[in-house]
N, C-alpha and C positions, 0 to 999 in steps of 0.2 A: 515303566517310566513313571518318577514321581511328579505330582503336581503340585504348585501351591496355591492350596484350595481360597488360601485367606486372601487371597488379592488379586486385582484383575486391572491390565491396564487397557485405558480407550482415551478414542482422539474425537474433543467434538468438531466435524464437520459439515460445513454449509457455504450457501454465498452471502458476500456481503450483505446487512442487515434482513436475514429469514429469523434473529434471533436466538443466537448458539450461546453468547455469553448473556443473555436474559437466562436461558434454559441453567447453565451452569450457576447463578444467582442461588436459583432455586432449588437444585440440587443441594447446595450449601445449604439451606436456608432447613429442609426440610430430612436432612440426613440428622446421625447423630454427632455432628461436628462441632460446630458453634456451639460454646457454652451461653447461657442467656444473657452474660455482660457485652458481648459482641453484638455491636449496632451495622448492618452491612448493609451498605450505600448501595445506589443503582448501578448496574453495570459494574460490582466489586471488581471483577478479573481486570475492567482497562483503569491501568493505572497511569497511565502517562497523560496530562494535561488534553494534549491533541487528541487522543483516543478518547477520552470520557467527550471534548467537546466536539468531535464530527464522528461521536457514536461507531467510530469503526475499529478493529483491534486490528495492531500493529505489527506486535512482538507475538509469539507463541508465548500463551504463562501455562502453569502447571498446578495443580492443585490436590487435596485428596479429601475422601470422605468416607467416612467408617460407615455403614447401613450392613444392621444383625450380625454383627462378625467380620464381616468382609469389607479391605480396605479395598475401596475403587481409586485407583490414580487416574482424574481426567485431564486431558490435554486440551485448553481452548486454543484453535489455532485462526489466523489470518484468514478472512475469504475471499480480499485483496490479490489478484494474479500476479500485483508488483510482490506483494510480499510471499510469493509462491516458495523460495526457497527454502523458507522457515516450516512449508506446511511437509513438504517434501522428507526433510529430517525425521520429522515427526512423527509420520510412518513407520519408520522403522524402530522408535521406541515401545508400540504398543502392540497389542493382538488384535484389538478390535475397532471401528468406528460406528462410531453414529454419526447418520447423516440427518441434516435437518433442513427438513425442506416445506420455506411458506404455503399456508394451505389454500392460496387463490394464485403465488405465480407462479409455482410448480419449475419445475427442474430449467435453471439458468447458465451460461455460461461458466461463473465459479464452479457452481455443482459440477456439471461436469470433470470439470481441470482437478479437483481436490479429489473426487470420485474416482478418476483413472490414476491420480496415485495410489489411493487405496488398496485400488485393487490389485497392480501392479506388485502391492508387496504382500497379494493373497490374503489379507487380512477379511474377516469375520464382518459383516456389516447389520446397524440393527437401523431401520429406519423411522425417524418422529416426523412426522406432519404435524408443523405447529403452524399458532394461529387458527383453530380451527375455530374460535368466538367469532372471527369475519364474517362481517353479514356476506361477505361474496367470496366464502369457501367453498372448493369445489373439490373436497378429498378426495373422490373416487377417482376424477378423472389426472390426477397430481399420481395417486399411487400407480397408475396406471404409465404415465408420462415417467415414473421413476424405473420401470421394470424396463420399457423400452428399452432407457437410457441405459441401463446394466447389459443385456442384452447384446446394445451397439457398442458399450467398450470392451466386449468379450470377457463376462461374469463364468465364472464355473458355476455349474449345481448346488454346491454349496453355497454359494454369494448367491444366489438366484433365491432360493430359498428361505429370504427375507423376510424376520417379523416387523411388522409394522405398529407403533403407538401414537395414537390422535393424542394430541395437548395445546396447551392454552401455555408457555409458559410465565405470559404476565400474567397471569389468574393464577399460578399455581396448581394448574390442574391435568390430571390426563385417565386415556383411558383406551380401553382396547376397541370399542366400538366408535364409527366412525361420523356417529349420528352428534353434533355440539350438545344436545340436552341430554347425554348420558357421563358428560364427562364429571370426574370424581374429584372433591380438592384432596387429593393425594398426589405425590411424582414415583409411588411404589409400583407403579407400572414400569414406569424407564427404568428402575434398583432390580427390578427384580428383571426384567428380562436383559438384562447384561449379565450380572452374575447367573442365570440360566444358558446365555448363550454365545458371551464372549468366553473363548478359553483364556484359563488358565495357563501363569506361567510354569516353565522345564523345573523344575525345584533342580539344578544340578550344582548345588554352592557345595562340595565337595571335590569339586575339579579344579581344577587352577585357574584362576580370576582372566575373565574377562569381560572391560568397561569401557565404552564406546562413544565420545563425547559428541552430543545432537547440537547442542545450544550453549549459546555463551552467553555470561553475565559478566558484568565487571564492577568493581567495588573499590572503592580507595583504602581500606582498609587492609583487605587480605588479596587484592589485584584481580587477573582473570579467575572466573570460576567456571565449571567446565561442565554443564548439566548436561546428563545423558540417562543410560539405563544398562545396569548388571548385566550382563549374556550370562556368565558363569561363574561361576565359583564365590568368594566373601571379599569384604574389602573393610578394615580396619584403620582407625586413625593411629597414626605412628608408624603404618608399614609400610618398609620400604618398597618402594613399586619402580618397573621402567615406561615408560612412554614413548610408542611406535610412531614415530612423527611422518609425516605425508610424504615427505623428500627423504624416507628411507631412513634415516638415522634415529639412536634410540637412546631417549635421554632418563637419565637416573632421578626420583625425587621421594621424599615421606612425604605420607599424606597429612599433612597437618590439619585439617579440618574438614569434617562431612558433613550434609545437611538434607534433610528430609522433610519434605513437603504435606502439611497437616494442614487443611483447611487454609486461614491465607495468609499461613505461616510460615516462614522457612526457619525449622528446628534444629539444632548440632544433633548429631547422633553419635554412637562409639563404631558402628559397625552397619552393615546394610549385605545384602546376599540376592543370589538370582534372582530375579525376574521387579528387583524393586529401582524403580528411580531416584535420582539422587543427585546432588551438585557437592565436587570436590575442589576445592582451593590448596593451592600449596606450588601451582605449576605456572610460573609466567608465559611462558608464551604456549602454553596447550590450545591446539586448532582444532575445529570442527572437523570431526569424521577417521579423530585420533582414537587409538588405540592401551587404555591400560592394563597391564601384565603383571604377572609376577618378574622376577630379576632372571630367575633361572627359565623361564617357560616362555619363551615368545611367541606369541602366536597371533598376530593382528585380525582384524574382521577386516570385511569387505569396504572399501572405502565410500564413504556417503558421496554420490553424483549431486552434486549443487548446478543448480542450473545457470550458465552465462547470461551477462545481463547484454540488453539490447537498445539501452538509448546511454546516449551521453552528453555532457555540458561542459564548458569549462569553467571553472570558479576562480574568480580575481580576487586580488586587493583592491578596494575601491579607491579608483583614483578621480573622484567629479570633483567641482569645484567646491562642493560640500561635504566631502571628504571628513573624516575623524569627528564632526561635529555629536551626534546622534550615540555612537559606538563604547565600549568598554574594550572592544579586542577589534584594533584595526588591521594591526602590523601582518608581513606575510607568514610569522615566526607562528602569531597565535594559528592565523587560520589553517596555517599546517596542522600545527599542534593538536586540534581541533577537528581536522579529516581523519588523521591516524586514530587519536582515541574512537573513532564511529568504526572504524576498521576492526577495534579487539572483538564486538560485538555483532558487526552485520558483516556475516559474509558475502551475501550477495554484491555487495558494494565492491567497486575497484579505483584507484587513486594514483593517477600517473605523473611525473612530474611533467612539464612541457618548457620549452627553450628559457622560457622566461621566469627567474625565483618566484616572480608574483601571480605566479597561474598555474592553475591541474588541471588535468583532464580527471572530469568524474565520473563514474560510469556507474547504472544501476539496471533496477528490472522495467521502472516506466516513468511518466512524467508523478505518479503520486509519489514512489519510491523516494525522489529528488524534491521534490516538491517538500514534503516532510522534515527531512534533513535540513534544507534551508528553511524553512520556518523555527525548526528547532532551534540552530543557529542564532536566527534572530532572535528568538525570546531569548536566548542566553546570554545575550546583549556582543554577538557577534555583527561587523559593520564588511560587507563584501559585495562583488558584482557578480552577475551570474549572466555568460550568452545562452541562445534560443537552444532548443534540445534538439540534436540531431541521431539518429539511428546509429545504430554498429552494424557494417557491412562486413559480410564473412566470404572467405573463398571455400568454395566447397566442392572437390574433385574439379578445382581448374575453372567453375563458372564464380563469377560473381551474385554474390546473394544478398537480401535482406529481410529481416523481420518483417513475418506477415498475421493479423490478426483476426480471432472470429470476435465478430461484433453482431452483438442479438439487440436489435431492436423494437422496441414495444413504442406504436405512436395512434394518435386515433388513425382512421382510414382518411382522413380530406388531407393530410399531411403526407400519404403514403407518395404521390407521384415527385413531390418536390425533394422529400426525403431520398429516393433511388435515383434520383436525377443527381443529387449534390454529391453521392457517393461515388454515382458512376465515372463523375468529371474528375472522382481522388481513384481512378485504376481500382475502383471495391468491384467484386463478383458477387452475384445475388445468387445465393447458394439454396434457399429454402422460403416460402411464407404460408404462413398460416394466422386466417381469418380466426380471432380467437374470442369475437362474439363483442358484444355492446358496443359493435362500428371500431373495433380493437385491433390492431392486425400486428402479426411479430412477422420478422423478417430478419433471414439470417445472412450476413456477408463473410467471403475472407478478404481485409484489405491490408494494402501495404501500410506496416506501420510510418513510417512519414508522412501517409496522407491523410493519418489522424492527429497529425500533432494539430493543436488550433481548429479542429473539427467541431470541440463541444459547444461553445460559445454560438458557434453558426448553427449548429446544430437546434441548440435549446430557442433561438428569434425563431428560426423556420417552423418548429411547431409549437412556438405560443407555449413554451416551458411545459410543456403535456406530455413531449416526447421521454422515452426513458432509454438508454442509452448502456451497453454495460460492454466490453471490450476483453479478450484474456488471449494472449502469445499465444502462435499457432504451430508457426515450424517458420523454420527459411525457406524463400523459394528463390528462384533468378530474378533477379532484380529489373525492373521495368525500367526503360529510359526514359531521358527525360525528367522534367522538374515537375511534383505531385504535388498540390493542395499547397499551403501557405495562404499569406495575408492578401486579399484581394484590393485592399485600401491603402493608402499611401498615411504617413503621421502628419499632423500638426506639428512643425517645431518650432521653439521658441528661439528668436534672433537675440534677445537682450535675456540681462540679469536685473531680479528685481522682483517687486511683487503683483503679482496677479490684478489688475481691476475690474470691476465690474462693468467700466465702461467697456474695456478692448475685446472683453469677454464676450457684451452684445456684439459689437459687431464681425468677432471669427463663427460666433453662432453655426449662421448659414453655411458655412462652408463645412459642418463637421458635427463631431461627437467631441465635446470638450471633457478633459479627464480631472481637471481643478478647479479649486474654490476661489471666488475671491479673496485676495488677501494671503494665499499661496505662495511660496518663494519659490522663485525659477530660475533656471542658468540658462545660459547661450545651449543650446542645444540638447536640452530636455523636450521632450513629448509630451505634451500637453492635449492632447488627444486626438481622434484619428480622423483623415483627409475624407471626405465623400468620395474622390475620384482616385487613380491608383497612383496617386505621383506623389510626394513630400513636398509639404507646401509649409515656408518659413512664416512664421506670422508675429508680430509684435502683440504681445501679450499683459504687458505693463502700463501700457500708454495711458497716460489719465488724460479726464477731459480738459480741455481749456477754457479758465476761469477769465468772462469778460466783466466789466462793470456794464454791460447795457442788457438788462432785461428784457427776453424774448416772450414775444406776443402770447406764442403757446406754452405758456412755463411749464417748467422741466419737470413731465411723467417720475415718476417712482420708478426705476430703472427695475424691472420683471425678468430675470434670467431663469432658464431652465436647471436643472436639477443636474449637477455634472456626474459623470459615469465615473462611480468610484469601482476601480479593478481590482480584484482579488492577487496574494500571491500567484493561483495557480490561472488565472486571468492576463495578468501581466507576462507570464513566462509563456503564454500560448500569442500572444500579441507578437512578440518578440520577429523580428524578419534578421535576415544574418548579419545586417551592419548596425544592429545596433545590442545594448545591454541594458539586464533589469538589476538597479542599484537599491539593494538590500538593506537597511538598516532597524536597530529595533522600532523608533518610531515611524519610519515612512517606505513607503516601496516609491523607486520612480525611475520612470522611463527614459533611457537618453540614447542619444545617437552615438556609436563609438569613436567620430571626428567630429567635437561639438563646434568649431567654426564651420560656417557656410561656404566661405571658400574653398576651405582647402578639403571638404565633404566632394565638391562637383566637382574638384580638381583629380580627387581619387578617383569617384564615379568614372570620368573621363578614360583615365590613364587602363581601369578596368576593360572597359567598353571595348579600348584599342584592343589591349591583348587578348580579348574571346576572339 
């Protein structure tokens, strides 16, 4: 069997923020790739606005790097369990992974979930403990915490048999021993023990071509492009090729353009063969987990399992009183126009139409998943309304089911009985804890995913923002009866149109958590912030004071209002209760009720009540 000695492909994996694309940084930095005019910013691999500013990676990118001969292709993937489908494909492009795991929080819910893809598709693993400059590293007992964990997803011998390299990668430094004062400013430790122990590709590019598309890209230029990896045989620009489509049918195309991934470059090539990655354009509508062939030899691979998503929203045309003001793209044409293109690129995502032209159902993998996309939106200067996120229930052999998830929590100990109390009251099962030293305790649950939606907010008061919280899809099980977790507090809503004063403002004070500033515009039945008790309470929000001509004896204090609670997108969309909508525009988020008169609100209320 021949190999090809010169190139080796690997996936970096970890959970969010243990530092996989810091590590890849430096790999770049310290291979022979970069030529010295290349200036590479922090965190090069996240390139998309949101990614560089909440430091977490989105998309899977792909990169490569030449060290002594040998091209390494690395995969940075997602450690996000929303963006789990992306890390899933990934797998099957490469031979080996490296896992990277913080050297003080040691093996986290991500790790896991990324880990048992790994291994699932037998792949080769070499494990980094970074971070070991932490003054509160505890390598041995992390390396030790990672064998288990192999162990428990049922590792073979081979996968068991893990080298291990300590690093620093914001130092730029690593090394094989696991002591911080030995490490080396080199990363020829990670270079060299991949190409020692990740295999090598099948070198079989004499056999008839098979290309197998992982990932999408999309361009306006040249349209979808269809990134994957060679199984077999060579692939040339100009030849004619078929395309094994999902729904069985098999469509004819030339390759018009190839591209090959060099450091954080995407190159045209003429030609590419076995075991090399590569992005092909030429194919409009080419799907994830497609098949290219020769014309005469058909022969598909196995089809890539993407995983179903398990919450959903529906997305409006904003119709509030403040409608089109804010927006570039109001109409229902754009925001169409605008789900579909998210569709060439993210498979995870699904787009249904519903009775009405001006609403979808949108369905993804979690509240970040959606979360994202609408933010993206907004910055693109899209204007829309979006209701509260509710789960996808499945039937499964005749039972009804829904998404259930492990949630690892890390909180000091005085926070632990409140913590297990608030989850027990959302149907969570306390599956594990461990005392994990400086009054630290983790605690592991399976809970239904509904009775985390709106969980973090309550979560982060109850332990004094200390607590750390991390959550990833578990499996379906039967669904609990009954109505789980939601909003325990009723809204503030505003009865008139008009602008905010600081007078009315003191006095709703007391009765709430107010969400605007003075001097704010509001409509008839916008949410201005939330009730103390559990009921909707209308309240006049505009009212200015009344100007007398007779001077009061205690003249009039410097009016002192508290500081109003400005809410995040993903803040707002966790607020949300089912009668009402979060009104998305580029410059403002705002809460409203989805029947903004007061009447004809209690009158629905009402006519509900009857029919339960």
């Amino acid at each position: 069997m021949k190999l090809r000695n010169d190139i080796r492909n690997v996936a970096i994996i970890a959970h969010v923020d243990h530092g996989k694309t810091t590590l890849v940084d430096e790999l770049l930095k310290q291979s022979q790739t970069l030529d010295g005019r290349t200036e590479l910013q922090e965190r090069a691999m996240d390139s998309n606005a949101i990614e560089k500013e909440r430091g977490i990676t989105i998309l899977a990118k792909n990169t490569a790097v030449d060290y002594n001969g040998t091209r390494i292709n690395i995969m940075d993937t997602p450690g996000h369990a929303d963006f789990g489908g992306e890390v899933e494909r990934i797998m099957k492009m490469v031979d080996g992974v490296v896992l990277v795991v913080d050297a003080y929080e040691g093996t986290m819910p991500q790790t896991r979930f990324v880990l048992k893809k790994a291994l699932e598709q037998h792949l080769i693993p070499i494990v980094v403990v970074n971070k070991i400059d932490k003054p509160s590293a505890r390598p041995e007992h992390v390396v030790d915490e990672v064998l288990e964990l192999f162990i428990e997803l049922g590792a073979d011998d081979d996968q068991l048999d893990f080298p291990v390299i300590y690093a620093s990668a914001i130092n730029g430094t690593s090394s094989l021993s696991d002591k911080p004062e030995e490490q080396e400013s080199t990363m020829s430790h990670i270079f060299d023990t991949i190409i020692e122990h990740i295999p090598a590709p099948i070198d079989n590019s004499d056999e008839p071509l098979q290309f197998q598309v992982s990932l999408l890209d999309y361009n306006d230029y040249v349209g979808r492009i269809g990134i994957g990896r060679v199984f077999r045989g060579t692939i040339k620009v100009g030849d004619q090729v078929a395309l094994m489509k999902l729904n069985g049918e098999v469509k004819k195309f030339r390759v018009t353009k190839l591209f090959g991934f060099f450091g954080l470059q995407r190159l045209e090539i003429q030609e590419a063969k076995a075991g090399d990655l590569i992005a092909v354009s030429g194919m409009e509508d080419i799907f994830v987990g497609e098949t290219v062939t020769p014309i005469d030899k058909q022969e598909g691979l196995p089809i890539l399992h993407i995983d179903e998503p398990t919450l959903q929203m529906t997305f409006l045309v904003n119709n509030s009183p403040f409608a089109g003001r804010e927006g570039k793209y109001v109409t229902s044409r754009k925001i169409e126009e605008r789900l579909l293109a998210q569709l060439q690129t993210d498979v995870s995502l699904r787009v249904d139409p519903t009775d009405s032209p001006d609403a979808w159902t949108v369905s993804g993998r979690g509240e970040l998943h959606l979360s994202i996309l609408i933010e993206n939106m907004r910055r693109e200067g899209y204007e829309l309304q979006v209701s509260r996120p509710e789960v996808i229930e499945r039937e499964i052999d005749g039972v009804k089911c829904e998404p259930f998830e492990r949630v690892q929590i890390d909180t000091p100990e005085e926070y632990m009985g409140s913590v297990i109390e608030s989850l027990g009251m959302r149907k969570a099962e306390m599956q594990d804890m461990i005392h994990t030293g400086n009054g630290q305790v983790r605690i592991i649950f399976l809970a239904p995913a509904r009775g985390l939606i709106g969980y973090t907010t309550e979560f982060l008061s109850m332990t004094r923002g200390y607590g750390i919280m991390h959550h990833t899809f578990d499996q379906y099980l039967p669904m609990i009866q009954g109505s789980i977790g939601g909003r325990h507090q009723g809204a503030l809503v505003s009865i008139d149109t008009g602008k905010a004063t600081t007078y009315s403002i003191m006095s709703i004070e007391e009765r709430g958590t107010v969400f605007v500033e003075p001097g704010t515009e509001v409509y008839e039945g916008m949410i201005i912030g939330e009730n103390n008790r559990d009921n909707d309470l209308t309240v006049n929000i505009t009212k200015a004071k009344q100007m007398t001509n007779v001077r009061s004896a205690n003249k009039d204090q410097t009016s002192v209002i508290k500081r109003p609670k400005q809410l995040t997108l993903e803040e707002s969309l966790e607020f949300l209760d089912e009668d009402e909508f979060c009104e998305v525009t580029p410059e403002s988020i705002r809460l409203r009720k989805q029947i903004l008169n007061k009447n004809e609100r209690e009158k629905a209320s009402k006519k509900k009540k009857k029919a339960e």
